[in-house]
N, CA, C and O atoms as a printed pandas DataFrame, in Angstrom:
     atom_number atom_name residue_name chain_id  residue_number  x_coord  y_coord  z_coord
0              1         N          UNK        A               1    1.319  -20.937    3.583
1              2        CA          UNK        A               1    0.216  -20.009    3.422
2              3         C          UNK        A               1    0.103  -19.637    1.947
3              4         O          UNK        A               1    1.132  -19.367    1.328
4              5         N          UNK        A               2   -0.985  -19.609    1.400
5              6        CA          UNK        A               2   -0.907  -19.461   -0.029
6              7         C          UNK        A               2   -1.551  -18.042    0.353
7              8         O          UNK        A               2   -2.348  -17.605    1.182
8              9         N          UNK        A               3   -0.322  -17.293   -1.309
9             10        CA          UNK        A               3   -1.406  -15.990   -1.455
10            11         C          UNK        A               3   -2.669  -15.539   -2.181
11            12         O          UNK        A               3   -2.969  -15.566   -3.375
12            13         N          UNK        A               4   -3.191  -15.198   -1.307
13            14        CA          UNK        A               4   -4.939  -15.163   -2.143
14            15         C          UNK        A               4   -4.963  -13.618   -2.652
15            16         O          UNK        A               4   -4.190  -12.679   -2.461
16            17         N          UNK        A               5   -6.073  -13.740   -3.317
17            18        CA          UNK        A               5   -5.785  -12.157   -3.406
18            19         C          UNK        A               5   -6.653  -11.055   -2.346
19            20         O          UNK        A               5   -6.668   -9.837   -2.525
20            21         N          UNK        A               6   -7.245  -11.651   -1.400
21            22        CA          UNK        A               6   -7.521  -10.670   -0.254
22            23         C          UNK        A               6   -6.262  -10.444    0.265
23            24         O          UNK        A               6   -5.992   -9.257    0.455
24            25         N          UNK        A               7   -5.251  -11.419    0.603
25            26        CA          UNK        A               7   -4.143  -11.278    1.439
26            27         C          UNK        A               7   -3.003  -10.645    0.159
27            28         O          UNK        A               7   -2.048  -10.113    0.726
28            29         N          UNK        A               8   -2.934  -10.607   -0.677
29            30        CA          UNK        A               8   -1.891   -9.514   -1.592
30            31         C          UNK        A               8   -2.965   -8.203   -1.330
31            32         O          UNK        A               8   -2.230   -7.338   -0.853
32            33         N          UNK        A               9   -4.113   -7.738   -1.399
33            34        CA          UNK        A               9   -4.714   -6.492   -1.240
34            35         C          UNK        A               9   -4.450   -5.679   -0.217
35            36         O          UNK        A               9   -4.599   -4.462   -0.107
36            37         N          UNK        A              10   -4.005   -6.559    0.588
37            38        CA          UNK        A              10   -4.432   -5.994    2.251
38            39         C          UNK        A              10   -2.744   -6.276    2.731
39            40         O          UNK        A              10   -2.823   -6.139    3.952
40            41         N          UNK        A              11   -1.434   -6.559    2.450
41            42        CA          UNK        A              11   -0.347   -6.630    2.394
42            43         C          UNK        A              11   -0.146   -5.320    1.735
43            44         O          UNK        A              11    0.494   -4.359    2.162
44            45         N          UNK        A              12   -0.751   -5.432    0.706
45            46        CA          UNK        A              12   -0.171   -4.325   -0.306
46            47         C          UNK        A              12   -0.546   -2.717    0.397
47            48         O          UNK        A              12    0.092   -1.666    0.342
48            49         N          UNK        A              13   -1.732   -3.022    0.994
49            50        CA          UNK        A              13   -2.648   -1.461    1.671
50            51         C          UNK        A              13   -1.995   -1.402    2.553
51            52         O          UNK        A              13   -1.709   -0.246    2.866
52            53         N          UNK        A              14   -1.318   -2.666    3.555
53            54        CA          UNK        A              14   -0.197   -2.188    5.097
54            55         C          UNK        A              14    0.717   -1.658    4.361
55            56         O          UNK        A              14    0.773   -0.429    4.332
56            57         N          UNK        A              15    1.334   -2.173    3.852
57            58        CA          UNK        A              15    2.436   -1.666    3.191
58            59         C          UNK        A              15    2.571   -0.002    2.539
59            60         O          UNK        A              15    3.405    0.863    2.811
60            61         N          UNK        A              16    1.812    0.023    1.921
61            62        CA          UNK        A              16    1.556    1.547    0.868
62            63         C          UNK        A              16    1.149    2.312    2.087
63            64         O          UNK        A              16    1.589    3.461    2.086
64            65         N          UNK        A              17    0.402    1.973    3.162
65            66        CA          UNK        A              17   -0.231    2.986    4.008
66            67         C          UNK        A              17    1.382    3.455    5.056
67            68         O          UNK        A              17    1.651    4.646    5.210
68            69         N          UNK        A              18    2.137    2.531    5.567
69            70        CA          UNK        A              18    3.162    2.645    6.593
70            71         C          UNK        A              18    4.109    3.189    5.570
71            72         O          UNK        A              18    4.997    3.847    6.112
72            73         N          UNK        A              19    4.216    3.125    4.174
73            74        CA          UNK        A              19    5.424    4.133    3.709
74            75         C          UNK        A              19    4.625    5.257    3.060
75            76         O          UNK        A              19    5.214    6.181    2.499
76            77         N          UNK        A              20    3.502    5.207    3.114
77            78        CA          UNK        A              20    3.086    7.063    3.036
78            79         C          UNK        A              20    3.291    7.754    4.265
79            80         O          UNK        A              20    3.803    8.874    4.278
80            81         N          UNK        A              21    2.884    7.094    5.416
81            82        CA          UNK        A              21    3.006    7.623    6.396
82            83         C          UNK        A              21    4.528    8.208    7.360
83            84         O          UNK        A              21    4.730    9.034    8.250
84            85         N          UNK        A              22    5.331    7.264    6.593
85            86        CA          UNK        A              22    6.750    7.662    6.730
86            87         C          UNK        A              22    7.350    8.504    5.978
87            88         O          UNK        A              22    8.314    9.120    6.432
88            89         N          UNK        A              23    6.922    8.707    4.703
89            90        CA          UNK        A              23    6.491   10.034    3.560
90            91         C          UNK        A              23    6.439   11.192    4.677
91            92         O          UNK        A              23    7.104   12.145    5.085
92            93         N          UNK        A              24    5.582   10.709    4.845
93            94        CA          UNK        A              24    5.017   12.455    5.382
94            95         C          UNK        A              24    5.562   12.817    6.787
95            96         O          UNK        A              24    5.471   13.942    7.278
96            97         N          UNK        A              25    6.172   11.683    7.415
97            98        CA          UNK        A              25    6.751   11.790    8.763
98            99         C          UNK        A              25    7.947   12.588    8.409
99           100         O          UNK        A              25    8.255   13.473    9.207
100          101         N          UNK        A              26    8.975   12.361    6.913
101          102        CA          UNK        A              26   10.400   12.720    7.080
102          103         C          UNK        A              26    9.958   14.415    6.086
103          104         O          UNK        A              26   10.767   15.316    6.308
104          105         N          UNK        A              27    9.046   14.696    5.317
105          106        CA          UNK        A              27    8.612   16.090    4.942
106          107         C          UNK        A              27    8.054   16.511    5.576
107          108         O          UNK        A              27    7.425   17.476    5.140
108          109         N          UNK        A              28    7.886   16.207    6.782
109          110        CA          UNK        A              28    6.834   16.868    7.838
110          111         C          UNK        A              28    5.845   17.647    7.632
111          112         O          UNK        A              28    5.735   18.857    7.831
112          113         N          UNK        A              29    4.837   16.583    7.057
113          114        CA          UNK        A              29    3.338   17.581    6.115
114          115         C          UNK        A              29    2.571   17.233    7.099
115          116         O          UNK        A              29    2.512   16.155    7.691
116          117         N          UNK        A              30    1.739   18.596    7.311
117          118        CA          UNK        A              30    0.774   18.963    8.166
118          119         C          UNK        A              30   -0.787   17.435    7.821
119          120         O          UNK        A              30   -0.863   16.498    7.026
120          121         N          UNK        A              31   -1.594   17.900    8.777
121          122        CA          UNK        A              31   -2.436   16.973    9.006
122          123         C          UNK        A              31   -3.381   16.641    7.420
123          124         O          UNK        A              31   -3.086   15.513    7.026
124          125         N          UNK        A              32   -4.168   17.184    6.691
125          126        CA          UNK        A              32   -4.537   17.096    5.459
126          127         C          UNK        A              32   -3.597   16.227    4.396
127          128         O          UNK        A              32   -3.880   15.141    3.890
128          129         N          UNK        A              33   -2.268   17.108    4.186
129          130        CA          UNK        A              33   -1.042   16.344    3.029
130          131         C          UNK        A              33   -1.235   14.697    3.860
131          132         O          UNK        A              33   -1.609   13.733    3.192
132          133         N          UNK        A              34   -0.983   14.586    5.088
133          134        CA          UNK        A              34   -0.283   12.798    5.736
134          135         C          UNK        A              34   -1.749   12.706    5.345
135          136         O          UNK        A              34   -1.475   12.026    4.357
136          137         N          UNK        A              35   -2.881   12.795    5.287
137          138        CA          UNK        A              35   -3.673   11.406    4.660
138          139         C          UNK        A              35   -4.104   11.820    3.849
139          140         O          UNK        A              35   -5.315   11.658    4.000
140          141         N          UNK        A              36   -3.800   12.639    2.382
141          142        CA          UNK        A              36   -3.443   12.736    1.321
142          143         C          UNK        A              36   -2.534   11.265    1.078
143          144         O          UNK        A              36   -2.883   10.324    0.365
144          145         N          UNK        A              37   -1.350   11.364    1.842
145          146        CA          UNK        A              37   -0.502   10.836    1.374
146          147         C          UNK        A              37   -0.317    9.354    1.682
147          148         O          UNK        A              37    0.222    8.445    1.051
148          149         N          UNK        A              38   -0.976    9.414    2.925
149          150        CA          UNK        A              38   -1.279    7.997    3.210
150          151         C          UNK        A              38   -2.470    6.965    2.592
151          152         O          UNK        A              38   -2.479    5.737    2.515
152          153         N          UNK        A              39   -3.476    7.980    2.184
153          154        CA          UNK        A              39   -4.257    7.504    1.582
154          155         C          UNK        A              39   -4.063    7.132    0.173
155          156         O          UNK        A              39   -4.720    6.256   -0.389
156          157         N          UNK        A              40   -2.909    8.001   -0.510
157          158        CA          UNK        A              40   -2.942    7.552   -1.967
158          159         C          UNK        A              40   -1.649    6.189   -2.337
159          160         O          UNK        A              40   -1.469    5.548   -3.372
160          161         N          UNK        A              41   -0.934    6.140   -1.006
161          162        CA          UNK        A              41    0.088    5.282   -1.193
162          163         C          UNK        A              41   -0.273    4.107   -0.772
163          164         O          UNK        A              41    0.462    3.121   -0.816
164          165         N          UNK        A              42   -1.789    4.119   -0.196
165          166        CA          UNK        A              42   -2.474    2.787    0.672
166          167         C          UNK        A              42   -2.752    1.961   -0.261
167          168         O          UNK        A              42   -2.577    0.743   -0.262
168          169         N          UNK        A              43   -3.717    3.417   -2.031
169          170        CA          UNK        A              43   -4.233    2.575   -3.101
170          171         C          UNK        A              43   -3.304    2.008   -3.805
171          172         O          UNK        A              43   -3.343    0.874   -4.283
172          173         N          UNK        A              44   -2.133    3.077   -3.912
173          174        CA          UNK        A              44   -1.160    2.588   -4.883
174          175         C          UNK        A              44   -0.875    1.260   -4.489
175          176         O          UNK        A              44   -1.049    0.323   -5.269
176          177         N          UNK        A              45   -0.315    1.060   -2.973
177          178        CA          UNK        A              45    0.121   -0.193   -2.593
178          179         C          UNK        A              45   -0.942   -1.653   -2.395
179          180         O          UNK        A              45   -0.564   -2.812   -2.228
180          181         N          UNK        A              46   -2.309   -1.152   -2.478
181          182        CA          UNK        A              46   -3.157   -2.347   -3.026
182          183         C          UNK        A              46   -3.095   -2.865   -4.186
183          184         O          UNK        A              46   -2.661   -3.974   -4.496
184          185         N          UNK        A              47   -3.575   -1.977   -4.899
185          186        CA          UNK        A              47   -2.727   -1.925   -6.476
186          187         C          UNK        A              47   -1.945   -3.018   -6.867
187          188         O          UNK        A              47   -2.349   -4.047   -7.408
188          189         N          UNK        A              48   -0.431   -2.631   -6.457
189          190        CA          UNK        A              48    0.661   -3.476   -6.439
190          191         C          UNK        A              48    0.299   -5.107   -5.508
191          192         O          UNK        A              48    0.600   -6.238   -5.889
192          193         N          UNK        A              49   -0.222   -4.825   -4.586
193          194        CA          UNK        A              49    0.120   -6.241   -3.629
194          195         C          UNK        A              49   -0.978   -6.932   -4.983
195          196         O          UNK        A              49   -0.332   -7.686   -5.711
196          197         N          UNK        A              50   -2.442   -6.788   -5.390
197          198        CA          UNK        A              50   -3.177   -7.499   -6.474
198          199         C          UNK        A              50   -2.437   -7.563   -7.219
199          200         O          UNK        A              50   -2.023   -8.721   -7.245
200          201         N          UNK        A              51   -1.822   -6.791   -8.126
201          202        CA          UNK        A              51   -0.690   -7.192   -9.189
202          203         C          UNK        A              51    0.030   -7.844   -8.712
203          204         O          UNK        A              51    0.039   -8.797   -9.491
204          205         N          UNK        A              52    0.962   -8.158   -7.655
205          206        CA          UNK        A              52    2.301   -9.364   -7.253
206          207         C          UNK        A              52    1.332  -10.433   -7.172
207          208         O          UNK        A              52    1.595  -11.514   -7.698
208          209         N          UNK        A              53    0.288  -10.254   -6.596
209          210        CA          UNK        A              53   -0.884  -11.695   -6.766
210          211         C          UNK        A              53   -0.680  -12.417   -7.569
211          212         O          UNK        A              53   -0.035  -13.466   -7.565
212          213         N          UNK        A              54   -1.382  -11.752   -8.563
213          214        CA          UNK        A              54   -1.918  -12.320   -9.933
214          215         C          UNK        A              54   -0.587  -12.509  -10.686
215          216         O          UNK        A              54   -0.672  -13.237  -11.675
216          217         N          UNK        A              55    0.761  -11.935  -10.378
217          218        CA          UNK        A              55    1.643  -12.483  -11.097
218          219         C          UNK        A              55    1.961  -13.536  -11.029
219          220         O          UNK        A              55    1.999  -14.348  -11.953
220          221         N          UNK        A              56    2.289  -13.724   -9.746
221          222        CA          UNK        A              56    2.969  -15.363   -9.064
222          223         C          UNK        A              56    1.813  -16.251   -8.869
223          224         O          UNK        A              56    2.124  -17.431   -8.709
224          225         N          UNK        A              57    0.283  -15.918   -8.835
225          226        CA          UNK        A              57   -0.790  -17.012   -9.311
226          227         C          UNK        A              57   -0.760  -17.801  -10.875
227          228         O          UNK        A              57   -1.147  -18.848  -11.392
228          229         N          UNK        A              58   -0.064  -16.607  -11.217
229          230        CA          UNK        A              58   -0.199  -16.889  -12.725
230          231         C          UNK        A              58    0.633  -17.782  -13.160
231          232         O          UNK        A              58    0.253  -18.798  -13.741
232          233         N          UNK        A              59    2.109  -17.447  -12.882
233          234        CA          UNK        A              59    3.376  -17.638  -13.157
234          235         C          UNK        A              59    3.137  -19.895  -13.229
235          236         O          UNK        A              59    4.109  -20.611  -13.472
């Protein structure tokens, strides 16, 4: 399977979204903070999965 960069975007958004959400599962933040938190760890982790992309496309 080669990585494209839809599939590093969308790796990267499962990813960032299931450890914000485990974020907020072990501080036990009310409903607003968890998708605060899920939401900003979804971008961060798109972010990253396009960056690991474009590294190892590059490389």
């Amino acid at each position: 399977m080669k990585l494209t960069k839809e599939i590093g975007i969308s790796l990267g958004f499962l990813a960032g979204t299931t450890f914000g959400s485990g974020i907020a599962f072990l501080f036990r933040f009310q409903a607003y903070e968890v998708m605060a938190s899920v939401a900003l760890f979804g971008i961060a982790g798109a972010i990253a999965g396009l960056c690991v992309q474009q590294f190892i496309f590059n490389k």
